[in-house]
Residue frames as qw, qx, qy, qz and C-alpha x, y, z in Angstrom:
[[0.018, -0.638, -0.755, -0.150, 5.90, -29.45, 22.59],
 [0.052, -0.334, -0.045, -0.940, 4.43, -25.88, 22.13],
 [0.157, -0.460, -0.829, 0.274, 1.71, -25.20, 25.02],
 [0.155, -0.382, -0.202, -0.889, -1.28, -23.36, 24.13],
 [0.232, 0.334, 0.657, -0.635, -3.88, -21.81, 26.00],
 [0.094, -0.442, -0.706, -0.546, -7.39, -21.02, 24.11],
 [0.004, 0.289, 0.490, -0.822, -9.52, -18.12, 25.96],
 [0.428, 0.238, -0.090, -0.867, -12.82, -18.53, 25.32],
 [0.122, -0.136, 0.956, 0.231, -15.18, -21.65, 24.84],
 [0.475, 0.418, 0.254, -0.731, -18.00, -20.71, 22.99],
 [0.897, 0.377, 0.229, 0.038, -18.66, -22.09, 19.32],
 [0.683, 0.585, -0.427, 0.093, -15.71, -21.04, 17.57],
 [0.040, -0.620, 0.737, -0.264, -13.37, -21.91, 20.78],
 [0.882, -0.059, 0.467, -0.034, -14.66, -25.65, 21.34],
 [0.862, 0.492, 0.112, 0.049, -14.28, -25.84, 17.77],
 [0.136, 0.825, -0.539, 0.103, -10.31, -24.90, 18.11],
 [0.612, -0.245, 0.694, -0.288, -10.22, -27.42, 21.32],
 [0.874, 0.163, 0.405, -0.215, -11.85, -29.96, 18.86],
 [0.685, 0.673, -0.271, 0.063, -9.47, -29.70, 16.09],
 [0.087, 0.735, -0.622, 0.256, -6.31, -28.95, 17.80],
 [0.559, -0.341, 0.703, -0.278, -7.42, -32.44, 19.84],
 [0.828, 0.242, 0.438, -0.253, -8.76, -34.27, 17.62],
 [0.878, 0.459, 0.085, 0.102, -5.57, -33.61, 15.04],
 [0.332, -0.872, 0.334, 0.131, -2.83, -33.25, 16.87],
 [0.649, -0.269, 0.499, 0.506, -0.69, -35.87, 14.84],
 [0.518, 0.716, 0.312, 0.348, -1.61, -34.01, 11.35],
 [0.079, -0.980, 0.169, -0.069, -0.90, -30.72, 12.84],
 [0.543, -0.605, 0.486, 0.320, 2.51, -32.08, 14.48],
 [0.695, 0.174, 0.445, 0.537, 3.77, -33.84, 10.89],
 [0.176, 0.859, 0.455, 0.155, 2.44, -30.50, 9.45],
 [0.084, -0.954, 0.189, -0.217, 4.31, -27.90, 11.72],
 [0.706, 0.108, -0.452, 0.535, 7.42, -30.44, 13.12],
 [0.008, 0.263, -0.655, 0.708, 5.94, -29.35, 16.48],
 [0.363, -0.284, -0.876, 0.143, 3.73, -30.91, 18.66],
 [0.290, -0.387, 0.103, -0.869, 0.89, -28.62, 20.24],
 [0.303, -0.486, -0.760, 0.306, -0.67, -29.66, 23.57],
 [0.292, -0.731, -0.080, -0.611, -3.79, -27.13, 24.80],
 [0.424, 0.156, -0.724, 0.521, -2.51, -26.68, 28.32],
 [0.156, 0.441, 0.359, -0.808, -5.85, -24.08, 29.63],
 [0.086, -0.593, -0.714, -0.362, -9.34, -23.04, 28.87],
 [0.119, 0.237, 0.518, -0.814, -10.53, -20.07, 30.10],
 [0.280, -0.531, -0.497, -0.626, -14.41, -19.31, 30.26],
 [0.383, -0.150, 0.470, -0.781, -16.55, -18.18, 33.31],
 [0.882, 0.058, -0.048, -0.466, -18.96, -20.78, 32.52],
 [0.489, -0.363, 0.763, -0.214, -18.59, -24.23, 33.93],
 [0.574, 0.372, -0.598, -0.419, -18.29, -27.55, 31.56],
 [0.543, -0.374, 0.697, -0.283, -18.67, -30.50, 34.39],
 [0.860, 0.164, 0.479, 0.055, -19.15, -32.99, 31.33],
 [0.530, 0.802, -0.272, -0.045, -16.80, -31.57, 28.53],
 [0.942, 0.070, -0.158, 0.289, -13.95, -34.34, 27.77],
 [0.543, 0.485, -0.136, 0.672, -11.73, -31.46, 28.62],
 [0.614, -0.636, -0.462, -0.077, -12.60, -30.68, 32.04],
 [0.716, -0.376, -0.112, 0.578, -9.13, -30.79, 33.50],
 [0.564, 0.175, 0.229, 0.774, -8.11, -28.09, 31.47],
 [0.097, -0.824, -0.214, -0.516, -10.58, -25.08, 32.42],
 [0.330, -0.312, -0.339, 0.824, -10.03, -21.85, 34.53],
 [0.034, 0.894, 0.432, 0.116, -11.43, -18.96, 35.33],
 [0.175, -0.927, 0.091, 0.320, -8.56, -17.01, 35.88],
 [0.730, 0.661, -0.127, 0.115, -6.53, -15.83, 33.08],
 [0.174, -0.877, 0.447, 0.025, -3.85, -15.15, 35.41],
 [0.861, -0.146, 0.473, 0.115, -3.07, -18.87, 35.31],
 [0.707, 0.636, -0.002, 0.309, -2.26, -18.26, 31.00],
 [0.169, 0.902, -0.343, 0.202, -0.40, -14.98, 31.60],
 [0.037, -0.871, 0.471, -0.134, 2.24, -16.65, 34.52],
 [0.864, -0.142, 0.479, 0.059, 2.58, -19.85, 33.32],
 [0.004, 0.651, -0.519, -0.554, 6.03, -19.33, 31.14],
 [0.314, 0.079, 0.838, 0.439, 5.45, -22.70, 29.16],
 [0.549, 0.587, 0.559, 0.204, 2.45, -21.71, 27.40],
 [0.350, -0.201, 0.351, 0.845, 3.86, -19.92, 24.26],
 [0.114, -0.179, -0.598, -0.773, 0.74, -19.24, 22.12],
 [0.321, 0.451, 0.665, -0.501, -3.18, -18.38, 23.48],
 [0.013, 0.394, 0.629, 0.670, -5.92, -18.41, 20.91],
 [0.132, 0.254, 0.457, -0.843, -8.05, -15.41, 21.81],
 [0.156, -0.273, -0.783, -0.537, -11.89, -16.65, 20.61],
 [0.055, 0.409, 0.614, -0.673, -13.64, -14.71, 23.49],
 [0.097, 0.707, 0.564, 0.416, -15.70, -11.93, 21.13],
 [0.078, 0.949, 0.251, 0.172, -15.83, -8.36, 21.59],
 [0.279, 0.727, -0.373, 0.504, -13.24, -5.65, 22.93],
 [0.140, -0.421, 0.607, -0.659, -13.29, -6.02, 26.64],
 [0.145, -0.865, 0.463, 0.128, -11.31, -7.69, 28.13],
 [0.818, 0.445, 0.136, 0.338, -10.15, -9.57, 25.01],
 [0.259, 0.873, -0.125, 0.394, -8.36, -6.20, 24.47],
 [0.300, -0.674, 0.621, -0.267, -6.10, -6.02, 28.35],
 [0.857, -0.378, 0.347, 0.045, -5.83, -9.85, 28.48],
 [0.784, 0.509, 0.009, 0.356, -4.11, -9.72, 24.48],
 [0.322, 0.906, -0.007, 0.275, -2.08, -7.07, 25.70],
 [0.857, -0.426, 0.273, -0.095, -1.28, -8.57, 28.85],
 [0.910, 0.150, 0.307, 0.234, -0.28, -11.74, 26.92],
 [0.653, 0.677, 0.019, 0.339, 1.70, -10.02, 24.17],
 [0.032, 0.862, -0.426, 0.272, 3.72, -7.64, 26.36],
 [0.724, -0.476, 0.496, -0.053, 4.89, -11.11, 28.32],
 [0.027, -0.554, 0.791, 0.259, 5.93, -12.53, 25.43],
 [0.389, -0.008, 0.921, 0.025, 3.48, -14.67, 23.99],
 [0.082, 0.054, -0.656, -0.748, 2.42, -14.93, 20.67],
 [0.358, 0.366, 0.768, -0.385, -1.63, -14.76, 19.98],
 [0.118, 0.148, 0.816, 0.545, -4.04, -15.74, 17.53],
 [0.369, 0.455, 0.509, -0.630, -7.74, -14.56, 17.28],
 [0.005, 0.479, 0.753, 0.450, -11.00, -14.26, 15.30],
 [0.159, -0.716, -0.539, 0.414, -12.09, -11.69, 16.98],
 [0.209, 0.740, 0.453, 0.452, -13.40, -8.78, 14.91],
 [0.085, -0.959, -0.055, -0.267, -14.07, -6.50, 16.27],
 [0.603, -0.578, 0.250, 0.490, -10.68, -6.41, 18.83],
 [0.592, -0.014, 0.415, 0.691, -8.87, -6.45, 15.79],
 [0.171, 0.721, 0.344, 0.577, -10.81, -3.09, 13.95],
 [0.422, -0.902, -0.092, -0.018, -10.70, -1.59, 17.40],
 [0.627, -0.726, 0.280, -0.040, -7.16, -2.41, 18.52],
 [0.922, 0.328, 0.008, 0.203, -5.38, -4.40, 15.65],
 [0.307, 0.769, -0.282, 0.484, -2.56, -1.28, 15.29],
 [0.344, -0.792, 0.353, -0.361, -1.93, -1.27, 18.53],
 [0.954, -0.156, 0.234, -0.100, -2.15, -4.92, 19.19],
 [0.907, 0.377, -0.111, 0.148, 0.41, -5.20, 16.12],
 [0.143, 0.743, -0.405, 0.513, 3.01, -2.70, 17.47],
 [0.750, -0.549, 0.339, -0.146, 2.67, -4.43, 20.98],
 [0.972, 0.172, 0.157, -0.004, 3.88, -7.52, 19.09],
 [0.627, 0.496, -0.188, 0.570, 6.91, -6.36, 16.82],
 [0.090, -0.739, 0.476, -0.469, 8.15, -4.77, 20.12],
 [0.648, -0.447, 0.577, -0.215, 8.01, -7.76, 22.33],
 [0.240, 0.358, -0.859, -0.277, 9.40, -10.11, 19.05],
 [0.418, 0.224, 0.880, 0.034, 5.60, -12.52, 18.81],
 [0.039, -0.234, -0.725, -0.646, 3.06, -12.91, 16.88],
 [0.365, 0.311, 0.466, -0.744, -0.72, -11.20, 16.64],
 [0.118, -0.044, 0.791, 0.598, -2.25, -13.20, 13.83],
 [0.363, 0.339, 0.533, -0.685, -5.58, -12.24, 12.88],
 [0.139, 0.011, -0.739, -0.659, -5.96, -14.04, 9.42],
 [0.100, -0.378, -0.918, -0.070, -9.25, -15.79, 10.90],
 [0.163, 0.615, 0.578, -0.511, -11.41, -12.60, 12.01],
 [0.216, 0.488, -0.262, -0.804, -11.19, -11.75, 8.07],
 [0.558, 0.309, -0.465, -0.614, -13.44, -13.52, 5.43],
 [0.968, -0.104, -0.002, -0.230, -14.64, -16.16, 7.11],
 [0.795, -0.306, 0.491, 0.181, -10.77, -17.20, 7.46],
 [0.797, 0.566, 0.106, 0.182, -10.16, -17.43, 3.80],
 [0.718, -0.311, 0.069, 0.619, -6.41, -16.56, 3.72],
 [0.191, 0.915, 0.302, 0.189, -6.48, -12.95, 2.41],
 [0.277, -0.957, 0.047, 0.076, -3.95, -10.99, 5.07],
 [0.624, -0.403, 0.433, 0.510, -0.66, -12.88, 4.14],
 [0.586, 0.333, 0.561, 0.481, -0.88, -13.20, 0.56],
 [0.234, 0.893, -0.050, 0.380, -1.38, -8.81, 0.84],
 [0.235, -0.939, 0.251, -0.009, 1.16, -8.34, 3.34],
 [0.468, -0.499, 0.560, 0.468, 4.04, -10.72, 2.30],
 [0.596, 0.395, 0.526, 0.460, 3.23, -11.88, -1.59],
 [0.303, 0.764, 0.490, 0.293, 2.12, -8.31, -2.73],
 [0.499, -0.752, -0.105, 0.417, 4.18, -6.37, -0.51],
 [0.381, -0.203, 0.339, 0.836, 6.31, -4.98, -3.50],
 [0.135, -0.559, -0.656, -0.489, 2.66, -3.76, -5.55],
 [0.119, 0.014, 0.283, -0.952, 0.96, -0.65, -4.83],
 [0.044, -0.478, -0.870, -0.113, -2.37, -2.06, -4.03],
 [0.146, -0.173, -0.004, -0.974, -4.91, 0.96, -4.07],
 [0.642, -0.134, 0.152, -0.739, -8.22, -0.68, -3.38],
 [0.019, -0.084, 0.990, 0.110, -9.63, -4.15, -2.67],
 [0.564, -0.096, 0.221, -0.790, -13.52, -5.00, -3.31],
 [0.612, -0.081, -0.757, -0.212, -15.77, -7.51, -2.65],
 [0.572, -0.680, 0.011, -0.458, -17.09, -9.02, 0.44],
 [0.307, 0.429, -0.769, 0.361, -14.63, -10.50, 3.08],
 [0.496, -0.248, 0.438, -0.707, -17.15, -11.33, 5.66],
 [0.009, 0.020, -0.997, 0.080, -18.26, -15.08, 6.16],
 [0.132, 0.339, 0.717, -0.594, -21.24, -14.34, 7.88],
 [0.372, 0.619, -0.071, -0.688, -22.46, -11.65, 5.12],
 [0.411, 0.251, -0.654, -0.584, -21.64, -14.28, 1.93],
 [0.181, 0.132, 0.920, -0.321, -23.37, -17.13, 4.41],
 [0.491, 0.647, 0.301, -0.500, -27.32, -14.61, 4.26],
 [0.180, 0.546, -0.238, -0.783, -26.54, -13.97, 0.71],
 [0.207, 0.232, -0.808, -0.501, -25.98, -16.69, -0.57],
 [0.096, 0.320, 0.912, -0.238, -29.05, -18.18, 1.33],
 [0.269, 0.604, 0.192, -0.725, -31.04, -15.32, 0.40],
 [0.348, 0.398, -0.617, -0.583, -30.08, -15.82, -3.69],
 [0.141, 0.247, -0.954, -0.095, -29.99, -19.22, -3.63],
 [0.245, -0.340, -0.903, -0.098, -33.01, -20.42, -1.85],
 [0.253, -0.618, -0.289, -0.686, -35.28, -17.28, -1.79],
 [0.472, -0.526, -0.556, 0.438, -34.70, -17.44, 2.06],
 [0.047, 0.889, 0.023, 0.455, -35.55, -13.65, 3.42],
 [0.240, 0.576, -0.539, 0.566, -32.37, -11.79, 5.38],
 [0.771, -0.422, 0.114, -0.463, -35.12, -12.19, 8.41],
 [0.977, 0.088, -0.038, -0.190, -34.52, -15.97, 8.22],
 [0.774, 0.522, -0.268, 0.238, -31.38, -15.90, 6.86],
 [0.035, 0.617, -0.436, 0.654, -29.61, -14.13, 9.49],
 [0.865, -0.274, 0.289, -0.306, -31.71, -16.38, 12.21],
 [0.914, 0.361, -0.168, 0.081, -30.05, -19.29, 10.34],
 [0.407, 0.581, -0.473, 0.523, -26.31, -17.71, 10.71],
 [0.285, -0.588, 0.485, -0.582, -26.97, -17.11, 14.43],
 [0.894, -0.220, 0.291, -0.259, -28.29, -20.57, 15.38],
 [0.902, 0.331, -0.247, 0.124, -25.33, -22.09, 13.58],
 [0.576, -0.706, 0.049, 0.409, -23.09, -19.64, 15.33],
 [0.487, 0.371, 0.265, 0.745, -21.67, -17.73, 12.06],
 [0.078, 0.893, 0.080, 0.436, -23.07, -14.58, 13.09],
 [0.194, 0.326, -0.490, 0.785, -21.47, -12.40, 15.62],
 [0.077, -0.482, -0.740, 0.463, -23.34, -11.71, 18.93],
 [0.174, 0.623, 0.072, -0.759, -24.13, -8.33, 17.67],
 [0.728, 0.532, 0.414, 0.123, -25.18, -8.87, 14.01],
 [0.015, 0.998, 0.044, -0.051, -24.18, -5.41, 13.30],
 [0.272, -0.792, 0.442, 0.322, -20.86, -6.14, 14.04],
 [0.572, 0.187, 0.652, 0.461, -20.85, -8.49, 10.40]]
């Protein structure tokens, strides 16, 4: 069994927690491994959340506990998303995020941490709402001189539009909408 941590339990980190628990025998037939979440961090306290046993408040617990091999990092902005990934990566442990902005700030660096310490920094999910976009240019197309890509990549941004086109809703609104769902960012700005 692979043992992850998950740092950060805001809307998109429950919603990891809730998947990764709630489909752990799909995932396992899926990947022919078994993932078990082993840690939660947040500073905020969950005294009814089915998952209870599993929070901390100190990350140190992730960083020097050798079994867990993978930490989804779903905290949100640079700091200190940015020293605990690096942290994590220079020990040897492979990490996943949705975090934007880290990854426009810090991605290069983050990636180079990685391919020196042989894991992984995967950051397909802080690009287009997820839509799979980063393999399919960096291993399918990798022999193709791609010069430009357009269009919008941004969840959050085809979310207002399409609410805006679609049902004459005004950005005002629209953008209210994204944030009470939890699609926007804290900072709008930063969609």
């Amino acid at each position: 069994m692979v043992q992850a941590a998950v740092m950060g339990y805001g809307v998109v980190g429950s919603g990891v927690v809730e998947v990764l628990m709630q489909h752990t025998e799909s995932i396992a037939r899926r990947t022919k491994e078994e993932i078990g979440i082993k840690y939660i961090l947040d500073i905020r306290d969950f005294p009814d959340s089915p998952f209870r046993e599993k929070f901390t408040k100190s990350f140190e617990d992730i960083l020097n506990d050798d079994e867990v091999k993978v930490v989804a990092e779903v905290m949100g902005g640079v700091h200190p998303a940015y020293e605990f990934t690096r942290q994590l990566l220079e020990s040897g442990k492979s990490v996943v995020t949705s975090n934007k902005e880290l990854v426009a700030t810090k991605g290069a660096e983050l990636l180079k941490i990685a391919k020196e310490h042989n894991v992984n920094y995967l950051f397909e999910a802080s690009v287009g709402g997820g839509v799979p976009i980063i393999r399919p240019l960096s291993q399918c197309l990798a022999a193709n001189d791609v010069i430009e890509i357009a269009g919008i990549l941004n969840g959050t941004t085809n979310f207002i539009l399409t609410k805006m086109i679609r049902e004459n809703m005004s950005f005002a609104d629209a953008l209210a909408m994204a944030q009470q769902l939890g699609y926007a960012e804290r900072n709008p700005a930063a969609d």
